[in-house]
C-alpha positions, -999 to +999 in steps of 0.1 A: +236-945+741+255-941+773+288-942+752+276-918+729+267-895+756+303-892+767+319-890+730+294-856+725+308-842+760+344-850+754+336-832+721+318-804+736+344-801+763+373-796+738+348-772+713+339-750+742+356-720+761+343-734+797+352-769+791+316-780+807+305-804+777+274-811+779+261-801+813+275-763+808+258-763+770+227-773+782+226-750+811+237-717+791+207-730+762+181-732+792+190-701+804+188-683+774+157-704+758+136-691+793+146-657+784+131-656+749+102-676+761+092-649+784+090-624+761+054-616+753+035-592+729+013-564+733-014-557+709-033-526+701-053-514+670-033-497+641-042-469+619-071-477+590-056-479+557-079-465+535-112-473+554-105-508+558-105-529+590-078-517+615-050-543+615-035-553+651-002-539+658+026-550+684+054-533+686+090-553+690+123-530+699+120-508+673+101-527+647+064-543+653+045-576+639+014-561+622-022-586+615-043-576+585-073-594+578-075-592+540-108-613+522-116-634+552-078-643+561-054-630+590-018-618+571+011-612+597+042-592+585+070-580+605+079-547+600+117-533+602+122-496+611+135-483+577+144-511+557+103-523+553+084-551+558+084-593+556+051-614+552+057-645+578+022-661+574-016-663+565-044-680+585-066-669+615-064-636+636-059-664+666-030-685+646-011-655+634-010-635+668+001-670+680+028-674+650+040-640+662+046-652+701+061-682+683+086-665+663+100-638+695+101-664+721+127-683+696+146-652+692+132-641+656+119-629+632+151-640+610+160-622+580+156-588+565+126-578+537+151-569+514+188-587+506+217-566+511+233-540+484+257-560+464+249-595+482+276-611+459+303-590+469+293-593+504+286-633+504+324-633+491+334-611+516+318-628+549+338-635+576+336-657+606+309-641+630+292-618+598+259-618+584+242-609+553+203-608+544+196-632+514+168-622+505+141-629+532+168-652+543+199-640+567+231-659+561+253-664+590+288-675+595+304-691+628+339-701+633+336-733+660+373-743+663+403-730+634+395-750+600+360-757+607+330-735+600+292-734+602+275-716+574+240-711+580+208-694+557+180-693+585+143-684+570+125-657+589+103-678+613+139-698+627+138-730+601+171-728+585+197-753+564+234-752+568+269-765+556+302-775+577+329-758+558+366-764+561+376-736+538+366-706+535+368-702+500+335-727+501+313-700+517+301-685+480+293-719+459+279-734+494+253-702+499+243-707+467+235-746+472+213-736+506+191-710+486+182-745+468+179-769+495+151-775+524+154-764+558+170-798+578+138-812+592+144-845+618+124-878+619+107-895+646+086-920+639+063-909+617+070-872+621+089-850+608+100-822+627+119-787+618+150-776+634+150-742+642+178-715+652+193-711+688+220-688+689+241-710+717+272-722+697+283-746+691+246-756+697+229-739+669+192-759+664+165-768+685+128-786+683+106-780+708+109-754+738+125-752+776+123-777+795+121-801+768+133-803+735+159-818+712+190-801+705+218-802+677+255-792+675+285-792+659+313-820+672+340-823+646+337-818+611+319-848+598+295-855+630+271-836+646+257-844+679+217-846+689+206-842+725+174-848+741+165-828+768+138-825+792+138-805+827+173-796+823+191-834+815+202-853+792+176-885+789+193-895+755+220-887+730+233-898+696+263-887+673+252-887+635+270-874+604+255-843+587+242-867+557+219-885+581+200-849+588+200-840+553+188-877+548+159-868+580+176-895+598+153-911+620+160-907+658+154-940+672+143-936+707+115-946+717+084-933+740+113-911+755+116-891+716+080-893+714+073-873+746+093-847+736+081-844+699+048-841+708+034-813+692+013-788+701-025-784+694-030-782+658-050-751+644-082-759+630-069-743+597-034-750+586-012-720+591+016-709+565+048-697+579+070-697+557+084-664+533+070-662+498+099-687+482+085-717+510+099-750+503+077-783+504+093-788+538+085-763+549+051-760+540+046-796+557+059-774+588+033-753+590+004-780+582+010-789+617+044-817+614+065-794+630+063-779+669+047-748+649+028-719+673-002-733+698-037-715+683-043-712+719-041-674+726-058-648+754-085-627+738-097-596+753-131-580+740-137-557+717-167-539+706-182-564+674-159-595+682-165-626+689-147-632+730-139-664+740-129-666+778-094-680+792-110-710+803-118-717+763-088-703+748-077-735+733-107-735+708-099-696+696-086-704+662-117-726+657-139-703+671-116-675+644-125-698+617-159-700+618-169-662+624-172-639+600-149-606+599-161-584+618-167-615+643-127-621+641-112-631+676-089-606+689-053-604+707-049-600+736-044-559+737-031-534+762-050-503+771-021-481+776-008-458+746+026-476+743+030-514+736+063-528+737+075-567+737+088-573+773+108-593+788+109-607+826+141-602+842+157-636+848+163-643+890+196-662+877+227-648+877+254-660+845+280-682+857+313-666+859+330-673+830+372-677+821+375-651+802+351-626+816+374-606+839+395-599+808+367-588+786+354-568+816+389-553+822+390-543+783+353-529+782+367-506+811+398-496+797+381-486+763+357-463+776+381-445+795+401-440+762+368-425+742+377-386+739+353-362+753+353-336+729+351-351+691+320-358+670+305-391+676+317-392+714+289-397+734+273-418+709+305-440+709+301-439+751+267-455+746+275-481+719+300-496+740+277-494+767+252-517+747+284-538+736+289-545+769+253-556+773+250-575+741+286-597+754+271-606+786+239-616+774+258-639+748+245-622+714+250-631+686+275-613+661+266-584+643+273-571+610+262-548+586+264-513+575+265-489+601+229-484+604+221-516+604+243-527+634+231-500+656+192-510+645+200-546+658+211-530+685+184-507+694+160-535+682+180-562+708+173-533+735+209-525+745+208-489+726+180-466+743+180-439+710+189-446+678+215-418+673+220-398+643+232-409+613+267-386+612+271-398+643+266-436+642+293-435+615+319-410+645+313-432+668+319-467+652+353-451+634+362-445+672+355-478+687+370-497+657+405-474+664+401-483+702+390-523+700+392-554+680+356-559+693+347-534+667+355-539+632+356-524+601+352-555+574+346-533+544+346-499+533+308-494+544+303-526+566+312-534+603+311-564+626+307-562+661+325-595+669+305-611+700+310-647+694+349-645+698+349-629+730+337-663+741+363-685+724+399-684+740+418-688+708+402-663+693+419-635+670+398-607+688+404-623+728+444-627+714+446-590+705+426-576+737+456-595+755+481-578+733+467-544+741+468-549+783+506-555+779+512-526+754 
């Protein structure tokens, strides 16, 4: 185990822009894990439609998670500003309000309710740091070194399946194998566990939560490497081929594996998170095989309801279960006019990184060359600002049309107002003229492209050099 432990760092050192391995992986994934985790929801009653029960409402950037109780069972959907709204799962009032901290504090929901206009043309068209919505399902693609790519399709709760690609010409046939296949689950013992998303590459799944958890990522192009952590080091490690995940290889470790896959406390009644097209796997998930969402919420009273105390939270989707609808626990809710998902500021500062006095020097030297006087200005001047935001809290890449990247944006709280329109479209034409951070990869679709401001070989970081010498 010990020599396999230094093949994944020497792998990790070579894949990454710090040159860390696996000490600097794990560290940025903690870091980043705790910062989803404390993100927390608040509830309050919706609007009545049509005289029936008021649903719960909890509002998330510019979106918000809504629960409906519909003949006896609890329905959570996620509901997108504009583009409408995607059913995550059915069970208890207790279970889905839990489902719904599951899904935030991983960095979800995943996914968009409806696929992308001409999701063809746009699979074909993907590029290294894009995304498109497949259906429920948002495909992603990530450049980890040149000639080897991760292509991933990642359901809306965080399960996903993916491909290592050494040509891009693959993407297209290779999408359409993962809208067939089963999210990768992993095996120990008798288990069977889901991966899920983290957006840390070239760590990219998880099982489990900070400070203990497994964690998968991408070596060379025929290995993959699987970490398991607890309190921040690495108590085992193993190299395995992507055929031994798809095959659920079984992760042979002993009472040290079993500690960290415990799961959490099962709900009394199986809870379905997965989107309408679930797989078997996935399914199995949600029956309580995989690290799915703790029943074990706060509830708060409310006039009719059922109110267990703190002290006997754990039993609240029991105690859902057995009352009838108008007894149906409640969330824990706020009493102020606004809810909002928040997040505790983190008391640790980000390591300094190679390239982030270049990328700081560029975010400078672009907003001093935004004009002042043409349409789309001021918008552009806060764009960047959230660009700037977005880089140093290592997000993701973002593309879309140009509505849709300033959403995720607004959504990801780096924009404060969704701007205009007429605008929106100004001010991206003006930051794609200005920076290769900013790009235009079709006639009506952009990229912001986060990822390769992190790699030192990049396309993007080599043409933010060319420009400080022009």
């Amino acid at each position: 185990m010990h020599n396999e432990h230094e093949k994944i760092d020497a792998a990790l050192r070579r894949l990454t822009i710090h040159g860390g391995g696996i000490a600097e992986v794990v560290d940025r994934w903690t870091r980043r894990a705790a910062e989803f985790q404390s993100t927390s929801l608040e509830w309050t009653r919706g609007p009545s439609p049509g005289g029936e029960q008021r649903p719960w409402i909890a509002a998330h950037g510019a979106n918000h998670f809504r629960v409906a109780e519909v003949e006896g069972s609890a329905i959570l959907h996620y509901v997108r500003e504009g583009l409408g709204e995607q059913r995550l799962g059915t069970g208890t009032g207790a279970a889905m309000v839990s489902l719904a901290e599951y899904v935030v504090q991983r960095g979800g929901p995943f996914g968009s309710p409806t696929p992308t206009a001409e999701l063809a043309q746009a699979i074909e068209e993907l590029k290294p740091g894009g995304r498109v919505w497949s259906g429920h399902r948002e495909l992603r693609l990530e450049q980890i070194r040149p000639g080897l790519y991760l292509l991933l399709q990642i359901r809306p709760t965080g399960s996903f399946g993916f491909r290592l690609l050494s040509d891009l010409a693959q993407v297209a046939t290779e999408a359409a194998r993962l809208d067939e296949s089963e999210p990768v689950v992993l095996a120990v013992r008798e288990k069977r566990l889901a991966w899920a998303f983290t957006d840390c590459f070239p760590l990219f799944g998880m099982i489990g939560r900070a400070p203990k958890a497994f964690l998968m990522c991408v070596l060379e192009d025929d290995a993959l490497g699987v970490l398991v952590v607890a309190d921040g080091s690495v108590i085992g490690a193993r190299v395995v081929t992507p055929a031994q995940v798809f095959g659920r290889v079984d992760f042979l470790l002993g009472a040290v594996a079993t500690a960290v896959a415990a799961p959490a406390p099962e709900p009394a009644t199986p809870v379905s998170t997965a989107a309408p097209s679930a797989t078997p796997v996935e399914q199995a998930a949600a029956a309580g095989t995989a690290p799915e969402p703790s029943p074990s919420v706060s509830l708060s009273e409310t006039p009719g309801e059922r109110v267990p105390t703190s002290e006997t939270a754990p039993e609240a989707a029991a105690t859902a279960t057995a009352t009838t609808p108008s007894e149906q626990a409640a969330p824990t809710i706020s009493m102020r006019s606004q809810g909002g998902s928040r997040r505790k500021p983190s008391s640790r500062r980000l390591p300094s990184r190679p390239l982030d006095e270049l990328i700081a020097r560029h975010l400078a030297h672009v907003a001093a060359r935004i004009p002042g006087d043409v349409v789309g200005a001021a918008t552009a001047r806060a764009i960047w600002a959230a660009i700037g935001k977005a880089h140093r809290l290592d997000l993701a890449a973002i593309s879309g049309r140009g509505v849709e990247i300033l959403r995720e944006l607004h959504a990801a709280g780096m924009l404060e107002h969704m701007p205009a329109d007429h605008a929106g479209r100004a001010a991206l034409q003006i930051l794609g003229a200005l920076s290769p951070i900013v790009r235009r990869v079709h006639h009506r679709r952009w990229a912001l492209m986060l990822p390769e401001l992190r790699q030192e070989n990049s396309d993007v970081v080599q043409a933010i050099r060319e420009l400080e010498v022009s």
